[in-house]
C-alpha positions in Angstrom: -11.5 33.5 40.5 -13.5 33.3 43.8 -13.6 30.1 45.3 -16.8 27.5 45.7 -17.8 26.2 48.7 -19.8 23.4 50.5 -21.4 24.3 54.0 -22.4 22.2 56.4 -24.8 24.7 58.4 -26.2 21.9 61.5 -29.4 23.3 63.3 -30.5 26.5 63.8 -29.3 26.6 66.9 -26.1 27.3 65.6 -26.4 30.8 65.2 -26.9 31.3 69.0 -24.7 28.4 70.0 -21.9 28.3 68.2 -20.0 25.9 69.5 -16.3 25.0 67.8 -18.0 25.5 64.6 -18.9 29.2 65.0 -15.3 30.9 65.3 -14.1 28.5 62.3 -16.9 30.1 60.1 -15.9 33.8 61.3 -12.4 33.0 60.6 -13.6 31.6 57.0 -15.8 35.2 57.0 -12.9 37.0 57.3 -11.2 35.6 54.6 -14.2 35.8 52.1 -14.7 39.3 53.1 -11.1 39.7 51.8 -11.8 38.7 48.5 -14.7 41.1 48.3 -17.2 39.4 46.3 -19.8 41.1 44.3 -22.6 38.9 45.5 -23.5 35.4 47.0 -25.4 32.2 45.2 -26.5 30.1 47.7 -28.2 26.4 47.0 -29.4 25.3 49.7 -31.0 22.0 51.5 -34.2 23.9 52.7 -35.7 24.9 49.3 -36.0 22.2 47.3 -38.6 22.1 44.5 -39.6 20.0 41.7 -38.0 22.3 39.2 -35.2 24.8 39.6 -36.2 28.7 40.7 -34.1 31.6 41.5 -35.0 34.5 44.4 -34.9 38.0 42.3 -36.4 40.0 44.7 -34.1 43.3 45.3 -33.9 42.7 49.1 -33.8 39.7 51.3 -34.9 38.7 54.5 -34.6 35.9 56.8 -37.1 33.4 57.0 -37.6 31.7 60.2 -37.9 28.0 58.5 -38.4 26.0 61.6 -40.4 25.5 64.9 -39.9 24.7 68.8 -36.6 26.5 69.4 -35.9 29.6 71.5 -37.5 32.7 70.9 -34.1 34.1 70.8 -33.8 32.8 67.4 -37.0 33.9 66.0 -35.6 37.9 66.5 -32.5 37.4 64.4 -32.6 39.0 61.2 -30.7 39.0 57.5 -31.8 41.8 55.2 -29.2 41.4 52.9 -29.4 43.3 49.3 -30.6 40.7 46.4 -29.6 40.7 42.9 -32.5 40.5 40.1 -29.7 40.8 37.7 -27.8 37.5 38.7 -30.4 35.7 39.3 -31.2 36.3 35.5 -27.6 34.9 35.2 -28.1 32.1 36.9 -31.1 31.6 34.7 -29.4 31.9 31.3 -26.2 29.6 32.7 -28.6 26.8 33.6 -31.2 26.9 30.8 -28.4 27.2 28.2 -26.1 24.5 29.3 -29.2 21.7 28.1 -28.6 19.5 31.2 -32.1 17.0 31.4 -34.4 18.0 34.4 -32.8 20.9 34.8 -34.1 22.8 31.4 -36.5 25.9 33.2 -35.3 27.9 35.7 -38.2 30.0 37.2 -37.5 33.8 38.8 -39.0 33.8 42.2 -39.5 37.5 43.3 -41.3 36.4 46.7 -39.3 33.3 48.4 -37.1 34.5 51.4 -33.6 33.2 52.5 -34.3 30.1 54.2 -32.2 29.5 57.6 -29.7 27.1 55.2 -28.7 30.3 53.4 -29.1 32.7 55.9 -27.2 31.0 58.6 -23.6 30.7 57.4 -24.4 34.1 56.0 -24.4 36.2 59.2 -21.1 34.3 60.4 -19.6 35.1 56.7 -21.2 38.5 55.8 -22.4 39.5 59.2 -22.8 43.5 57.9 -25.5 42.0 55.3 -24.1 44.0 52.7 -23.2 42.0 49.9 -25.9 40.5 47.7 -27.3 37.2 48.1 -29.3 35.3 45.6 -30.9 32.0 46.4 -31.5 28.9 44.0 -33.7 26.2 44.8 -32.3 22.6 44.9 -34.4 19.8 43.0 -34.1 16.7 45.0 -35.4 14.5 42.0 -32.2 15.2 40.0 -29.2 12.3 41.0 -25.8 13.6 41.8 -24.5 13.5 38.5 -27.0 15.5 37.4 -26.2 18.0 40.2 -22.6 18.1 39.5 -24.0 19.3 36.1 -25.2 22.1 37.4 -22.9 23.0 39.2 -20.5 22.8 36.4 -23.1 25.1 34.5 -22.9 27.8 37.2 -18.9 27.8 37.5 -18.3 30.7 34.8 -20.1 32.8 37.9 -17.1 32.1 39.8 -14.5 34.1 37.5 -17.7 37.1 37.2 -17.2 38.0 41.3 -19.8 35.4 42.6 -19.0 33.2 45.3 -21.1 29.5 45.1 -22.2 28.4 48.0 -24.0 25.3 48.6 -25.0 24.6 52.1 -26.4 21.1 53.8 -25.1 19.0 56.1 -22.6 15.8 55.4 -24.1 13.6 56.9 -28.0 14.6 58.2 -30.2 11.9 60.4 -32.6 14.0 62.3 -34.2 10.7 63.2 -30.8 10.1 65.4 -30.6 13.6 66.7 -34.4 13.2 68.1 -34.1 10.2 69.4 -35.4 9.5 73.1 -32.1 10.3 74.5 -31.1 13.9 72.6 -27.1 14.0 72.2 -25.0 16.7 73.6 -24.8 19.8 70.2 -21.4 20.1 71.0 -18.6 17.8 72.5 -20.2 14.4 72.4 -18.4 11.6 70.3 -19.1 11.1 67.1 -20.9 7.3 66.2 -18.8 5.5 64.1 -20.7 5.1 60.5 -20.3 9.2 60.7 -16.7 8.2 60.6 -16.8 5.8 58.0 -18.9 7.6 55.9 -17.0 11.0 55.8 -13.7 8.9 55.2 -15.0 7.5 52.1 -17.1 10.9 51.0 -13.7 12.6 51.4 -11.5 9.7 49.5 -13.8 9.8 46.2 -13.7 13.5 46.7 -9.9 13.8 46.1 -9.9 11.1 43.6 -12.3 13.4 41.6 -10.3 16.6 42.1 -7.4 15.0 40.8 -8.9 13.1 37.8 -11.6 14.9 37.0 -13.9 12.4 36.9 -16.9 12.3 39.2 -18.7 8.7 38.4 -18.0 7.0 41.8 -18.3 9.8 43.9 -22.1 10.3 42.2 -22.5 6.6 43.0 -21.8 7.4 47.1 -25.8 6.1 47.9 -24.8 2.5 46.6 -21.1 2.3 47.4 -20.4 4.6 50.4 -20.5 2.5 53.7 -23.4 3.5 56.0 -25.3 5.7 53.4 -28.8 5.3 54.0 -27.9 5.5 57.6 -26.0 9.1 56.9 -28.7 10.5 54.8 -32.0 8.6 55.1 -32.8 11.6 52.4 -30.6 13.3 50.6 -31.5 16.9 50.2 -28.7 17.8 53.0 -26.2 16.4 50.5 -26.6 17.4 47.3 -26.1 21.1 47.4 -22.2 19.2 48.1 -22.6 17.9 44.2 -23.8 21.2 42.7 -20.7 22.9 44.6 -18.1 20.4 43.4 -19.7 20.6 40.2 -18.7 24.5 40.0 -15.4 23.9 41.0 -14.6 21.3 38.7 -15.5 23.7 35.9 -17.9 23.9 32.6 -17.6 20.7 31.1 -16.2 20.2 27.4 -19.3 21.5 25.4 -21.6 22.8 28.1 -22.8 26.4 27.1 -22.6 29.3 29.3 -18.4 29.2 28.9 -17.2 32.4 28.5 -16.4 32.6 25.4 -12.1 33.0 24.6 -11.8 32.8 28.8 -8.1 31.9 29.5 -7.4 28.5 31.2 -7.5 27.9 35.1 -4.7 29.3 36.9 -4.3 26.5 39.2 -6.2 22.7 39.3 -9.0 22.5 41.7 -8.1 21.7 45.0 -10.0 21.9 48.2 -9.6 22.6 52.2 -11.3 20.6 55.0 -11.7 24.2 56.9 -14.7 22.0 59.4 -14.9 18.7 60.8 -16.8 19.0 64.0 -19.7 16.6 64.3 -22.4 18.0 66.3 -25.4 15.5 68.1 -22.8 13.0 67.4 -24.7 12.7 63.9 -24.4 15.6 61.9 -21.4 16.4 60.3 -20.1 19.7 60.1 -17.8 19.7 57.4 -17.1 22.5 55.6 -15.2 22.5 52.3 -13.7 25.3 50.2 -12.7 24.7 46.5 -10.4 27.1 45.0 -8.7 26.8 41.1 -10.6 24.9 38.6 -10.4 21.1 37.7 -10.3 19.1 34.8 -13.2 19.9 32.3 -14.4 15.8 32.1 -17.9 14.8 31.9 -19.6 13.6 34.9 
């Protein structure tokens, strides 16, 4: 069983700057590469959509999704291999599981990798040789509702696919481009970052171990500084789809491979990042291996 993971991917300018962040996510590579997947589904921040779609094109490329940074950055490239055939996959998982707002899943043949998916790509695949297959985040559905999906797309997990969802834990660009810009690297973080990842990361082990998933889909109205953390919260949610797939299908949900054997392990998860770059944006980075307890949201 391949593990699920949450990115936190910061700005663009990661990929030339790398910061503390940047030999934490080759060293992460490395050990992905190790496990050999058979391909890559990425949610990310940067395409959401009112409904759900999947890229099937048969190659990728890396779309420069963003404006006003060096030119440097415009040149880099990710032609990684795509994968028509999982994102048909992904498809079936998600329309059969029934989860409301989430019913149609549309096969995109044209969208390329936005920088969210391509980013922590080149640091984890940098030879652009395994397939990557991009689903698009709807930023309508609550939490719960992502968790849902996620739990839909966790058979994919025990069929060679590593989930990835990829944001930012906490995201206020408003902060970042503020009339005095904060160092990228270095600075100190403000102290409702603090606050807010100490409570994120509290609900998340309470819903590894139990299962259940109702407070930490409640984090807008009960985690301290929310609003402030995510003024939106597109950067977050790809978190929810990604727990959701390691927590596992629930009881019921279709798309369970049928007669598969129970987890080896519980879920449990590794804080492999917690840099905070700007002093605003969170860099944490978890990894979810086992599977967890099969409770409703």
């Amino acid at each position: 069983m391949l593990p699920a993971l949450y990115v936190s991917h910061g700005s663009p300018m990661l990929a030339i700057e790398p910061g503390p962040v940047g030999p934490a996510f080759d060293a992460l590579g490395a050990r992905l590469r190790a496990l050999r997947p058979r391909a890559v589904l990425v949610i990310s921040a940067h395409w959401i959509y009112s409904t759900l779609a999947v890229t099937a094109a048969e190659r990728q490329q890396a779309w420069h999704d963003f404006g006003g940074f060096p030119q440097q950055l415009y040149a880099l490239r990710y032609d990684a291999p795509g994968s028509p055939a999982l994102a048909g996959r992904v498809k079936a998982l998600v329309e059969a599981a029934g989860i409301p707002g989430a019913g149609f899943v549309a096969l995109d043949e044209a969208r390329p990798l936005d920088h969210g998916a391509w980013l922590p790509m080149r640091y984890f695949f940098p030879d652009a040789d395994v397939p990557v297959v991009q689903l698009a985040l709807n930023p309508y559905l609550d939490p719960a509702v992502q968790i849902e999906i996620g739990r839909a797309l966790a058979p994919l997990r025990d069929e060679g696919v590593l989930v990835v969802g990829s944001g930012s834990f906490t995201h206020n660009l408003r902060e970042v481009f503020g009339e005095e810009r904060p160092v990228q690297h270095g600075g100190a973080a403000e102290p409702y970052v603090e606050a807010f990842r100490g409570w994120m990361v509290d609900a998340l082990d309470e819903a590894l171990r139990t299962g259940e998933t109702a407070r930490i889909s409640r984090y807008r109205s009960e985690a301290p500084h929310a609003r402030r953390a995510h003024p939106t919260d597109e950067h977050l949610l790809p978190f929810f789809v990604a727990l959701g797939a390691a927590l596992g299908p629930a009881t019921g949900t279709a798309g369970r491979t049928a007669g598969a054997p129970a987890p080896a392990r519980p879920a449990e998860v590794a804080r492999e990042t917690d840099a905070v770059t700007y002093g605003v944006l969170a860099m944490d980075t978890f990894v979810f291996e086992g599977m967890g307890a099969a409770a409703a949201a």
